[in-house]
N, C-alpha and C positions, 0 to 999 in steps of 0.2 A: 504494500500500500504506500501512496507518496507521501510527503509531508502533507499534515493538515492547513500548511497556508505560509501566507506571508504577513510579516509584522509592516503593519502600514508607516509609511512615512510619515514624516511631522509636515504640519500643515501650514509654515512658513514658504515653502516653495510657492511660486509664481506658478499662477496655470493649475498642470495636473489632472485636470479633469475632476470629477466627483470626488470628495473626499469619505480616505474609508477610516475611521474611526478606533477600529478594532480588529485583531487580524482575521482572517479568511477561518470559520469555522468550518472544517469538513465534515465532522459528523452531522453538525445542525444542518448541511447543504446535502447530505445525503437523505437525511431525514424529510427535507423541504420536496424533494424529487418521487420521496416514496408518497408524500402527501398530495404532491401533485399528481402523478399516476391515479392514485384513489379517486380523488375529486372528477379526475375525467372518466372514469369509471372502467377505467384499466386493471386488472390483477392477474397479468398472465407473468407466472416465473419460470417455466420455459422458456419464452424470448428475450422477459425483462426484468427476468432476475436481478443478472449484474447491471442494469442503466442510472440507477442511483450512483454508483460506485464509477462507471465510465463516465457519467455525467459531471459529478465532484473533480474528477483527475483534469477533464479537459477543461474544464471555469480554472481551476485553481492554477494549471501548468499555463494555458494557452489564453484563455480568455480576458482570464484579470493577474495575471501575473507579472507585470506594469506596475501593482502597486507593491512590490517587493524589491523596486527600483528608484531611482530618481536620477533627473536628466546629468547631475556632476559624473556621477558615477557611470553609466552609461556610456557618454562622451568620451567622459578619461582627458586627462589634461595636455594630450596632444605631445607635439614639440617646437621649440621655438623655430622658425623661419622668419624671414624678413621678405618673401614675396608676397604681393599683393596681384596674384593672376586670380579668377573665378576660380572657385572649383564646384562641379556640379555632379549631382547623382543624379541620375533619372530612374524611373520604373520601380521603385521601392515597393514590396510587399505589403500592403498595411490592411489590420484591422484593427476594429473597436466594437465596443455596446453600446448601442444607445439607451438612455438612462428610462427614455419614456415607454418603449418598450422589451427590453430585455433582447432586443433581436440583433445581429450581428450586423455591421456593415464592413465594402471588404471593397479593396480597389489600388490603384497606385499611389505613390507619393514624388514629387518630383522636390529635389531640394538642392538650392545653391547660397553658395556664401561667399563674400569676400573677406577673405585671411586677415584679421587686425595683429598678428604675430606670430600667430602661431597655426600650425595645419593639427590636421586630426584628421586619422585613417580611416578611409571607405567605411568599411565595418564598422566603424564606432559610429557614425551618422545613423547606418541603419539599425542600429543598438539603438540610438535616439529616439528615432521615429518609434520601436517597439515597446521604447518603456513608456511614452506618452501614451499611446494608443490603446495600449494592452489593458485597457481599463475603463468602468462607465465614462463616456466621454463623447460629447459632440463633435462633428470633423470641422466646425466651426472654430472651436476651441483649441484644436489636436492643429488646425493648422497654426494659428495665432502663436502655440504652444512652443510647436517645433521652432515658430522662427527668433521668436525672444531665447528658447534656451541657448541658441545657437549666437548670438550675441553678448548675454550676460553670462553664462558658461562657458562658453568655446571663443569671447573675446573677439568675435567678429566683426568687423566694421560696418556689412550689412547680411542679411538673409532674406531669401524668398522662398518660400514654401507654396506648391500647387498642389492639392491631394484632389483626386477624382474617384468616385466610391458608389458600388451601387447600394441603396440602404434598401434593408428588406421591409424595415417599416414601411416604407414607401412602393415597395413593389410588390406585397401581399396586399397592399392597402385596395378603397375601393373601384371594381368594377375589372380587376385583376388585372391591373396595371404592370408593369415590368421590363420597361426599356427603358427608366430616367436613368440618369447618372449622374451624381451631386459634382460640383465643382467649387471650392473654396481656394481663394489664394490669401497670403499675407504676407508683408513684406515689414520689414525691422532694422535700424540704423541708417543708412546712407540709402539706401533703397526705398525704404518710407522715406525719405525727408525728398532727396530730388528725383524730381518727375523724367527727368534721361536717363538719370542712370534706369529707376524702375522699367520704363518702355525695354530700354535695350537687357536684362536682365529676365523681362517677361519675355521677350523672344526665344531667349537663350535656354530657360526652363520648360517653356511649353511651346515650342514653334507651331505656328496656326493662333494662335490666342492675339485677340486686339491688346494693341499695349497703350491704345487711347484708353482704356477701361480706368477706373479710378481706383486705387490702391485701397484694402480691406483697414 
């Protein structure tokens, strides 16, 4: 069996999405899953014996295991450099919960920065985006999120974050909908402040995207 959870962060970080209070009960989450089976009028232990237990594993490893993280640690403190060229990731794997319906949303993340001293490895970005994400949290938020940590964290002079996600809230919703796809951007340091650099830095992230649009 995995560990019963993660001890929540303290709740001075900027951002973060929902705050958890107390850490990830797995018994009580197993318990919640067999209640929830009952209520829908489910009791087959043949098929559903163990889905309490596979249920508990995947919230607590994959779902919200974000909050057994925070964005310093994540990042990792890089190393100094003195170039100031972009550096950009595109196609980042990203999920989250949305807080209003428990339902997942899942899509790309596109994220760029300009170096204020220091670089920080590929992999530690997509650490980033995982440990925001991986937790109740709006892609509103999750982007805003990414691109402030990526400045007060990672010392950057600016950040633009573009996530694109399809939300299932939204595509179970009415009349069985299922082709939207959310688009949020944000932009943070020198990229919020002048409107050139942002245009030429929304090209660079999401080529096709108007860069007349007005910054988030």
């Amino acid at each position: 069996m995995v560990s019963a959870g993660h001890e929540p962060q303290g709740t001075s970080e900027a951002g973060s999405g929902i705050r958890a209070t107390r850490p990830f009960d797995g018994a009580a989450f197993e318990a919640a899953v067999r209640a929830l089976l009952a209520a829908c009028g489910v009791d087959d232990t043949k098929h559903m014996g163990q889905t309490p237990e596979r249920v508990r594993a995947l919230w607590a490893e994959r779902m919200l295991d974000g909050y057994g993280q925070d964005a310093a640690t994540a990042l990792g403190e890089g190393f100094a450099d003195p170039r100031t060229d972009v550096v950009v990731v595109r196609g980042i794997a990203v999920h989250g919960v949305c807080p209003h319906h428990l339902l997942p949303f899942r899509g790309k993340a596109h994220v760029a920065y300009l170096p204020g001293g220091r670089l920080h490895g590929f992999g530690r970005i997509v650490r980033l985006v995982d440990a925001l994400a991986h937790r109740f949290t709006y892609q509103e938020w999750l982007t805003r999120d990414v691109a402030d940590a990526l400045c007060t964290v990672g010392m950057a002079q600016g950040a633009a974050v573009v996530v694109e996600t399809e939300q299932l809230c939204l595509s179970l919703g009415e009349q069985g909908r299922s082709d939207e796809r959310v688009v949020t951007q944000a932009f943070a340091g020198v990229f919020r402040d002048d409107a050139v650099r942002r245009a030429e830095i929304q090209r660079l992230v999401l080529p096709g995207s108007d860069p007349d649009r007005t910054a988030r």
